[in-house]
N, C-alpha and C positions, 0 to 999 in steps of 0.2 A: 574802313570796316563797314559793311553793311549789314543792319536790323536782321533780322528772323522772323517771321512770322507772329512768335511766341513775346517778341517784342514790343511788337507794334501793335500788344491789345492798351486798351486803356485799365487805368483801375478797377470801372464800371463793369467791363469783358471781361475781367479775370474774376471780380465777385461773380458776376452771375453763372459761370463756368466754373467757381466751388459749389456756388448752389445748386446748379445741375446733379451735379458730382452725387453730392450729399444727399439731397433727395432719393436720386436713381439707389444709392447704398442702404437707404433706408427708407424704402418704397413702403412696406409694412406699417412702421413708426407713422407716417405722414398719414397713410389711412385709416390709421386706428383714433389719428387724432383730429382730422377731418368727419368721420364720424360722431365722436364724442359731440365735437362742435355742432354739428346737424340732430343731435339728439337732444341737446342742451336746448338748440335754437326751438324744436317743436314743443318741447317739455314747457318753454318760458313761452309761447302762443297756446298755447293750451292755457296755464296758467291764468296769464291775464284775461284773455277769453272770460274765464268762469269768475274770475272778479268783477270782472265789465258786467256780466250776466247777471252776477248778484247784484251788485250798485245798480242796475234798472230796475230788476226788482223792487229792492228796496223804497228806491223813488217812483214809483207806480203805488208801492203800499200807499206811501203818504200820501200823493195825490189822491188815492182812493179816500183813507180815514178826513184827508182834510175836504172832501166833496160829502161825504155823509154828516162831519158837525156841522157845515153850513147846511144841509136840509133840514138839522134838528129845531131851525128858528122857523121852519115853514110848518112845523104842527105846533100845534096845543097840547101842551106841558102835559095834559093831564090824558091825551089821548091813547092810544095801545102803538100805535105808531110811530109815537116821541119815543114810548119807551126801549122798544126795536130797535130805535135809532141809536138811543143812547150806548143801549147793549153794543151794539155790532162800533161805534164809536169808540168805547170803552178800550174794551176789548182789542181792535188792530192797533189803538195808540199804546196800550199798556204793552202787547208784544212788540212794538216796534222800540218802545222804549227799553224795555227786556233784554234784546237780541240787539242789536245795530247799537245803544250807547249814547250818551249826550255827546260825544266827542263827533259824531259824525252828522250830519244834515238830517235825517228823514227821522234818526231817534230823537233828535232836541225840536226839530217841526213838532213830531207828535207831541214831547213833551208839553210845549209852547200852547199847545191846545187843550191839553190837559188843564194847564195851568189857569187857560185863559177860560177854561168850563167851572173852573174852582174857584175863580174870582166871580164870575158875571153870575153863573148862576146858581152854586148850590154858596155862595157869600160868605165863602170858607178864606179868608184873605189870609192867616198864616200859611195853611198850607200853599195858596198860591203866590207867597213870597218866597217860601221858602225855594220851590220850584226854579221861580224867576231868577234867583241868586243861584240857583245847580245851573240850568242854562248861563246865565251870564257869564258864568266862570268857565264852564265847560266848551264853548262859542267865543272866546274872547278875543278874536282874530277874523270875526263875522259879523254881519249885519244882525245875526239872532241875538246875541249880546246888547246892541242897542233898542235892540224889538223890547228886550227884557229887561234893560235897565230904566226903560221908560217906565214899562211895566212896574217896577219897584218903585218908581219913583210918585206912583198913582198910588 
């Protein structure tokens, strides 16, 4: 007896010769969901994009706030310029803490400096324990945690 043609495919030949099949039958199905996939795929870049976009932001705030309290030791307490400082200090730490959260880097930074404004210099030490124990806890899987437990620990 001799094979056939039809015989001599392997396993491998005959699957891909249903999926031929199948496809070609539902040409429509496969593009609709080819698409979707391509629309998903732009949807989820876009997406991250504008997260990425935000979290630089954010870490730009910081580096800003935390470049304006270190200038606040290069005036004189009592000058119009400390005061400026402290404003414009104030203020981007109190929004970063606001908006972004102890739970993420650039909110518990600002905090961190809040904190460390309330201890050193207006000699407010609850409130800046209390602080120190919000970050500790909130950071407890970071290096800001041991920033701030030392913190407490002063």
């Amino acid at each position: 007896m001799k094979k056939t043609e039809e015989q001599k495919l392997t396993a491998t030949e005959k699957l891909a010769n249903e999926a031929n099949s199948w496809i070609a039958k539902n040409a429509k199905l496969v593009g609709i969901i080819a698409g979707v996939v391509v629309v998903a795929i732009i949807a989820l870049a876009v997406l991250f994009s504008q997260l990425d976009k935000k979290t630089n932001e954010q870490f730009t705030s910081i580096e800003e706030v935390a470049g304006v309290y270190n200038s606040l030791f290069s005036y004189d307490p009592e000058s119009e310029e400390y005061a400026e400082a402290y404003s414009e200090f104030k203020a981007g730490a109190d929004e970063l803490v606001a908006t972004v959260g102890l739970k993420k880097y650039p909110g518990a930074k600002a905090a961190l400096l809040l904190a460390d404004y309330a201890y050193n210099e207006e000699k407010d030490y609850e409130k800046a324990l209390a602080m120190y124990i919000e970050i500790a806890e909130a950071q407890s899987k970071t290096y800001l945690a041991q920033v701030a437990g030392i913190n407490i620990a002063v």
